[in-house]
N, C-alpha and C positions, 0 to 999 in steps of 0.2 A: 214366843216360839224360838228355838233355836233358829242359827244359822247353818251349822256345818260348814264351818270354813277350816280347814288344815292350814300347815304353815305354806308360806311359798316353795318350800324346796319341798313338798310332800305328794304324794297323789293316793287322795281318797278316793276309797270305790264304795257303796252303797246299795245292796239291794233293796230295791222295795218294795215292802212287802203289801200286800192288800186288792194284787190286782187280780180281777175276778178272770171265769173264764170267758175267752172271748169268743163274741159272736158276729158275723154278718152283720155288716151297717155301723158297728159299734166305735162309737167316736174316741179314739187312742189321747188323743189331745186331753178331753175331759176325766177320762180313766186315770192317768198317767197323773194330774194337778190333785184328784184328789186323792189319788192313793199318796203321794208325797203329803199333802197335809195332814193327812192320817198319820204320816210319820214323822210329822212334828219339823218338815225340811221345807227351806224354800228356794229357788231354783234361782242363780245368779246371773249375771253376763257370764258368756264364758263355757259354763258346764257344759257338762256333753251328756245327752241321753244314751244309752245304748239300748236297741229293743231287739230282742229274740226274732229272728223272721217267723216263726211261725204264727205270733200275734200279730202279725204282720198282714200277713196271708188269708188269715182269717175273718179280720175284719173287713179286708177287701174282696171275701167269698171266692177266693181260689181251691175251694172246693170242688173235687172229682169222683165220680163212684166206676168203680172198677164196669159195674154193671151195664153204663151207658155206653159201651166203649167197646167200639169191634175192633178187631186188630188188622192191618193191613198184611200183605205176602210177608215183605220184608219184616215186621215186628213179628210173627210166629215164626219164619226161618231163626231169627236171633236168640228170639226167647228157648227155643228150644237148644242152641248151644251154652246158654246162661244159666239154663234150668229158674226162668224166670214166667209168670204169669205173662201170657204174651197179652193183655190190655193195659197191664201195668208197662211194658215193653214200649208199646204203641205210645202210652204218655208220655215218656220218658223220650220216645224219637220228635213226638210232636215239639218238645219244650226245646229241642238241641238242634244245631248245626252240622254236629260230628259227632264220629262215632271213635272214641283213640286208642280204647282198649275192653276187651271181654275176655273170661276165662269159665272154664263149666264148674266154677267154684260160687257161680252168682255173682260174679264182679262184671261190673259194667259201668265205664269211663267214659264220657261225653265230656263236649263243648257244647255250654250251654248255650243260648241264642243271644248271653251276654257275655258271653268268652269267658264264663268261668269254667274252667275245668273240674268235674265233680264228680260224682258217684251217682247213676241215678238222675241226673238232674234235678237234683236238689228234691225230688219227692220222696214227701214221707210221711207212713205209716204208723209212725210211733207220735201217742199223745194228741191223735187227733181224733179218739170218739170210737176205732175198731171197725171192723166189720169191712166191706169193701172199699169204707172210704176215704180218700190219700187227699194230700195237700200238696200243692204246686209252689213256687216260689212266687212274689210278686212278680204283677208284670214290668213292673217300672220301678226297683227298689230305692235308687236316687232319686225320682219324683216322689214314693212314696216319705222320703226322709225328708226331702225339703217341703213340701206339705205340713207335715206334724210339726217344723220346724216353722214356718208361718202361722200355724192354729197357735202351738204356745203363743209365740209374739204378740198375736192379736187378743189373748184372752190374759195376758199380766205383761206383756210389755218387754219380754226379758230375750236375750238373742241367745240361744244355747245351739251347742252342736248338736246332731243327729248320727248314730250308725246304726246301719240293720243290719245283725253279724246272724251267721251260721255257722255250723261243723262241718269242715274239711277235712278230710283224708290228706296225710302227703306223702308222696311217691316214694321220699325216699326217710320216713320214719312212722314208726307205730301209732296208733292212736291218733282222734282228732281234736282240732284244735278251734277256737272260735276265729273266725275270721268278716272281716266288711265285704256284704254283699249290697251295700248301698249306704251315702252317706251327703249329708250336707253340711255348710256353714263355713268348713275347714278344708285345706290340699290332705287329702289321704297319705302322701307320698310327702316326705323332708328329702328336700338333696343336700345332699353335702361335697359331692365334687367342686374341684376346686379350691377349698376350703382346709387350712392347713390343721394337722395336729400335734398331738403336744410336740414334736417336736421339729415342727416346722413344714418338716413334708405336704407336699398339696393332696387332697386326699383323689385318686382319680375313678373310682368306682361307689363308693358309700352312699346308699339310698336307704332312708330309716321309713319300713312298711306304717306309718304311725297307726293308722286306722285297724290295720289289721293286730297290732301289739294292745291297742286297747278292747278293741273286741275281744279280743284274748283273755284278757284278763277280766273282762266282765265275764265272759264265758265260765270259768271257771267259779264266779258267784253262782251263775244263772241254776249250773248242775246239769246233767243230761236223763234224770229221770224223771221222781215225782214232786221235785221240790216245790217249781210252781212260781220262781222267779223270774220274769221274764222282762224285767226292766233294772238297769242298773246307771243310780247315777255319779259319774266322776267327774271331781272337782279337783284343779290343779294343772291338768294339760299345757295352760297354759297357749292353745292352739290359735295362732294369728288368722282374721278371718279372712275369708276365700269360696271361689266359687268351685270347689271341687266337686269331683265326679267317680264314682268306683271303675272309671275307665284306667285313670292313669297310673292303677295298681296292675295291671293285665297287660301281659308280653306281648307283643305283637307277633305273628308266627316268626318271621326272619331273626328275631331274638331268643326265642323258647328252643333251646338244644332238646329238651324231652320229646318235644315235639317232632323233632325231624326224625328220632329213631322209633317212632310210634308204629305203629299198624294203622292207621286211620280209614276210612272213608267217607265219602261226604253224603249227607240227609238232601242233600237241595239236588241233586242229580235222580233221587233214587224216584 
């Protein structure tokens, strides 16, 4: 069997291919090993898995049907300036903190209950089966990383990273992008303050988002239609190990300037 080792100064990325669709209960751990031998790779110290949130989601049954789901005052007052399904509204309120921005275009910006800022709070519609029924983000997406990140270990021995990336909207350009909604093994965040460059200067602001530049770019394998890849693995990163958390990518409000000129209100008062 090959290895798939690139040179050191390289970073391979891999999609691989063979993974079924997922189901409720469905152990990602043993999917994941043998769709990789299927593709003739074997998985080293070091690699990074990247997996799609929605296989994510699915095999942890964060499944919702519009159906079950009455909407409270406030989600049919919203929904109706959103021009949104107000049960879809109500899920979207249950899953967030805040509410930062809405327009009668369908746009609706929430803090999610793990301070991501998103669209929707991360539910969706697309690629999950049709019909009334939507998928939720996991509940624990760093527990869900470092988990699968323990199952490998313990079924070949090998210590690999983990990220659970999704699509983001950003505020101030077109188009989404993949980004880490959950990850283990490695610090998500590189600092470089303090740290001089080429020419000497100490650098006093430089933070390199690592976690979310790689989900990015497995993003970009993954596709956002029917391609059907939903696991990518890259070798090369190179990532010193660590007990990261997809906290210490997330601004704290006193730091987030978008924030302060937002419209916001909060879901814990309402």
């Amino acid at each position: 069997m090959s290895r798939f080792i690139p040179s050191s100064k390289s970073l391979t990325l891999h999609a691989v291919s063979g993974i079924p669709l997922i189901q409720t209960g469905d152990d990602l751990s043993q999917i994941i090993l043998k769709a990789l031998h299927e593709d003739d790779l074997i998985l080293a110290d070091g690699d990074v898995l990247v997996l799609a949130q929605k296989i994510v989601s699915k095999s942890e049954g964060r499944w919702a049907k519009l159906s079950s789901v009455t909407p409270s005052k406030q989600a049919i007052d919203l929904a109706q300036k959103v021009d949104k399904d107000p049960r879809l509204v109500e899920l979207i309120l249950s899953e967030s903190v805040e509410v930062i921005a809405h327009r009668e275009t369908g746009m609706l910006i929430v803090m999610h209950r793990h301070g991501f800022v998103m669209a929707n709070a991360g539910i969706d519609h697309s690629n999950v089966g049709g019909g009334d029924t939507v998928l939720l983000l996991p509940k624990d997406s760093d527990h869900s990383a470092q988990k699968l990140k323990e199952q490998i270990h313990h079924l070949c021995g090998v210590n690999v990273n983990v990220i659970i990336n999704d699509s983001f909207g950003r505020a101030w350009r077109r188009g989404t992008a993949g980004c880490a909604i959950g990850v283990a093994g490695f610090a998500p965040l590189k600092n470089y303050i303090g740290k001089p460059d080429l020419f000497g200067c100490l650098l006093q602001t430089s933070q390199v988002a690592v976690a979310d530049e790689l989900a990015a770019a497995a993003s970009f394998l993954m596709g956002q239609a029917d391609e059907s890849r939903p696991v990518v693995l890259i070798r090369g990163a190179n990532l010193p190990p660590a007990d990261g958390t997809i906290q210490q990518l997330i601004r704290s409000k006193p730091e987030d300037v978008f924030l302060e000129t937002a419209s916001t209100f909060s879901l814990k008062a309402a």
